[in-house]
N, C-alpha and C positions, 0 to 999 in steps of 0.2 A: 504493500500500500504506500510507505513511505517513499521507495522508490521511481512507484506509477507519479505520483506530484512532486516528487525533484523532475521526471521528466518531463511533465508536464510544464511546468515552470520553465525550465529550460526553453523548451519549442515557444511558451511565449517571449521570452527576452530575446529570441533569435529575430523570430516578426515582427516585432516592434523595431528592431534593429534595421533589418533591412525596409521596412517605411520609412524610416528615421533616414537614410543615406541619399537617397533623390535632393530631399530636403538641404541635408548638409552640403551634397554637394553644388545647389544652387546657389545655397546663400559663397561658400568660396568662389562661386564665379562670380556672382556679385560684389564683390567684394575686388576682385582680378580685374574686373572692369574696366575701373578708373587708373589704377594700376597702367592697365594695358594703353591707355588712350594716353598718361602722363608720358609712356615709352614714346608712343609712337610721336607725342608733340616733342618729345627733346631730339627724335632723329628727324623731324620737318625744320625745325631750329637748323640742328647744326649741318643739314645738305643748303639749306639757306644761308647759313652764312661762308659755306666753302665754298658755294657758287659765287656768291657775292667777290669776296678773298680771290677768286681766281680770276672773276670779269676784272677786278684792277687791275691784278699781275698782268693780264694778258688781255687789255684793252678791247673789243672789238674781235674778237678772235673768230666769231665764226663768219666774219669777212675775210679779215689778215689770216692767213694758214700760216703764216709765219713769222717767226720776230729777227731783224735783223737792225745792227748799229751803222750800217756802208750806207747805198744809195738812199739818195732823198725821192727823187721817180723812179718809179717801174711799171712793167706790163703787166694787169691784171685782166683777167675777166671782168668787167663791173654786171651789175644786175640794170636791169630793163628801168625800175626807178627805185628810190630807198628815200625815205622818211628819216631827215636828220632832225633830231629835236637839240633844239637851240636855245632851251629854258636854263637856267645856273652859268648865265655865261657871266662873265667879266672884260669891260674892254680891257686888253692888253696895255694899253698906255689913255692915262688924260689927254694926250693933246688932240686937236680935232683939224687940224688943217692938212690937207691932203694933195702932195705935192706928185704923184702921177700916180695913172691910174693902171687898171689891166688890160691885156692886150696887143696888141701887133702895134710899136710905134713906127712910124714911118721915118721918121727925124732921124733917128739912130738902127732902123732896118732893122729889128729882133723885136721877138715876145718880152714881153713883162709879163707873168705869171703873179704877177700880187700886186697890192697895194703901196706905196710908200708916204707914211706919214711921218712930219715934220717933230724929230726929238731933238732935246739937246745932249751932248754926252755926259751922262753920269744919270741920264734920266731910269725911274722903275720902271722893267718889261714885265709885266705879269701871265702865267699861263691864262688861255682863252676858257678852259674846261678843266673840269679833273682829265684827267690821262696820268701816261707813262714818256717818260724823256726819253726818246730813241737815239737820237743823237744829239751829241755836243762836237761841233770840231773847227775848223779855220781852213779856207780855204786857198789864203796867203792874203800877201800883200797884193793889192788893185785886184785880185780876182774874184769873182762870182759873190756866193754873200758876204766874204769875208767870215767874221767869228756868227758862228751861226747856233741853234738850237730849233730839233724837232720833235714835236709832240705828237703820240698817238693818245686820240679821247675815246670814250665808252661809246661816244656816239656816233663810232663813221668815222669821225673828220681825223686829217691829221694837220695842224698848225705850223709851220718856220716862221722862224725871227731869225732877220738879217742884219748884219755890218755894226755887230753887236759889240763895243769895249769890254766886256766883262764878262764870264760865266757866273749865276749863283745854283749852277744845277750839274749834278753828272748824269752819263747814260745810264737807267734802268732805276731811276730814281721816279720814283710815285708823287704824285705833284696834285695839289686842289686848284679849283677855280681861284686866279685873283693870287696865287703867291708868287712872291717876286724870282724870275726867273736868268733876268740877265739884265746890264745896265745898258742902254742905246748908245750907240758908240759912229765910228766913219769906215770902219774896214771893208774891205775890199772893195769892188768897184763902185764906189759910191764917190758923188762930188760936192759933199755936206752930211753934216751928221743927219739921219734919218732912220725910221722903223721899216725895214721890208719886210711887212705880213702877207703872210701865203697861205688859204685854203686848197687843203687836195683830200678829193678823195678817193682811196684805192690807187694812188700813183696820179692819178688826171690831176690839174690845176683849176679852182674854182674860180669864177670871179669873187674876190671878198666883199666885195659891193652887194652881191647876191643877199648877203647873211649879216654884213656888219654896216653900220651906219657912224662913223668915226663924229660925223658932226653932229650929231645928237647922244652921240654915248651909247647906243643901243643898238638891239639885233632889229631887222626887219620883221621880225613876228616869230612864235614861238616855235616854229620850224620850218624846213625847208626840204623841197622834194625834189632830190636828183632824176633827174631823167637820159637816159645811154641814146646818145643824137647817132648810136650804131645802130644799124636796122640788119636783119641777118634772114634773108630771102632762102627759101626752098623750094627746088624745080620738082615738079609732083613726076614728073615723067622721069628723068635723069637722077632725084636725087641731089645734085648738087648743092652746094650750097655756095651764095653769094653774098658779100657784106658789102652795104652802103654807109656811107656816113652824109652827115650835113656840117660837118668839123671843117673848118680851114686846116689844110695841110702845107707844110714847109719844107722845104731843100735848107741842107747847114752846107755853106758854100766851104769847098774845100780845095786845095792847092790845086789850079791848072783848070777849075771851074771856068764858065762862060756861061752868059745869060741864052747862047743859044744852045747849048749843051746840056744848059738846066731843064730848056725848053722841049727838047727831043726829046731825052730820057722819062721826062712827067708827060709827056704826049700834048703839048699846048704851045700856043703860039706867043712868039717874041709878046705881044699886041696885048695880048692876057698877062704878061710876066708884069709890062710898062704899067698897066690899070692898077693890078691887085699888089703894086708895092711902089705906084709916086715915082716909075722913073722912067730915061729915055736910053736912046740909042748911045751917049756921051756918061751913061752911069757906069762908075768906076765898081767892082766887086771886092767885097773884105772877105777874108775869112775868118770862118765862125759866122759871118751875118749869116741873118733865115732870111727866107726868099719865100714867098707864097706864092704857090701852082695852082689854088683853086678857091 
């Protein structure tokens, strides 16, 4: 008898036991819940901030495939158009008078690729944007920018400052909007002291006029929309493929060149050379000058 009710006993504290475990183990998952959800928001945190950490280190990167200190242009593919947002900027310098602009000057037969406004030496050049300092270097004396500094930003763009007296930056040095990056200076081929600012993007030269307004201190509006003037044609039957541009294109006149030589070789007449560059049958040729074919 005594035995028959220990077993009995028994089979009920088993029953009870196994009702009782659904139960418990809800309430520990209940309990894992918050647990689990604190987990998952400190690994959304910290892929947020290593993305973050890395878009610095590596500006723009899924435009740039690559990071290099040498040239300041190169050959990219660019995209069809791209949305540069142009909010956190800083002008680069106060002063506001703008002594040439961008473009093919005729006077002196070559591109200008930037802007140049009027500094004095020893004036503050501040970066345009947060970025990364690609380059710092000197291109000598009378030559090209002289002491120069190039920015890659988060946004697309990459900035130069030209005929710079001073560095206050090296290459691969992480840089905010607005801090001081170099003092205005006269080097290289410049004929007064002056700021050579350069928007490029992906290699190509922008007009800075596009995006920077020097005499009012501000951008033209909170961004701006590259658009590729390459148009890139497919022959449905052949396959081929054909590229146009709507770009001015240029000859770099080299030893032993002639205006009708330039002529031949770009397939256009003496007549088109005289129109698209201001000159006559009595114009003398330099080398190094650009010569427009189109």
């Amino acid at each position: 008898m005594e035995t028959l009710k220990r077993n009995r006993l028994i089979l009920l504290f088993v029953s009870l036991l196994a009702a009782a475990a659904p139960a418990m183990a809800q309430d520990m998952l209940a309990k894992q819940a918050p647990i689990d959800k604190q987990m998952s928001l400190v690994d959304s945190i910290s892929l947020k901030r290593m993305l973050l950490n890395e878009a610095h280190l590596f500006p723009s990167q899924e435009l740039y495939p690559e990071w290099t200190n040498e040239k300041v242009h190169f050959d990219a593919q660019r995209p069809d158009s791209f949305r540069i947002d142009l909010t956190g900027f800083v002008m680069p310098t106060t002063n506001t008078k703008v002594t040439d602009i961008f473009g093919y000057r005729k006077r002196r037969r070559r591109v200008h690729n930037g802007l140049d406004i009027k500094v004095q030496i020893g004036d503050t050049i501040r970066s345009a944007f947060d970025g990364k300092v690609r380059i710092v270097k000197n291109q000598g004396r009378r030559k090209g920018y002289g002491k120069y500094v190039v920015i890659r930003h988060e946004n697309g763009l990459e900035t130069v400052y030209g005929h710079l007296s001073k560095w206050l930056v090296t290459e691969d040095q992480l840089v905010k909007a607005g801090d001081p990056i170099a003092l205005g200076g006269n080097t290289g081929r410049s004929t007064g002291p002056h700021l050579h600012f350069e928007t490029i993007f992906m290699g190509k030269s922008l007009d800075p006029a596009l995006m920077f307004d020097f005499v009012n201190q501000d951008v033209t509006g909170d961004f701006y929309v590259y658009r590729n003037p390459v148009r890139r044609k497919v022959d449905a039957t052949t396959g081929k493929v054909t590229v146009e541009s709507d770009e001015p294109k240029y000859h770099k006149v080299r030893k032993g060149d002639t205006l009708g030589r330039i002529a031949q070789r770009h397939g256009v007449s003496l007549r088109t050379l005289y129109k698209l560059n201001g000159m006559n049958s009595r114009s003398v040729l330099r080398i190094g000058q650009s010569i427009r074919y189109n």
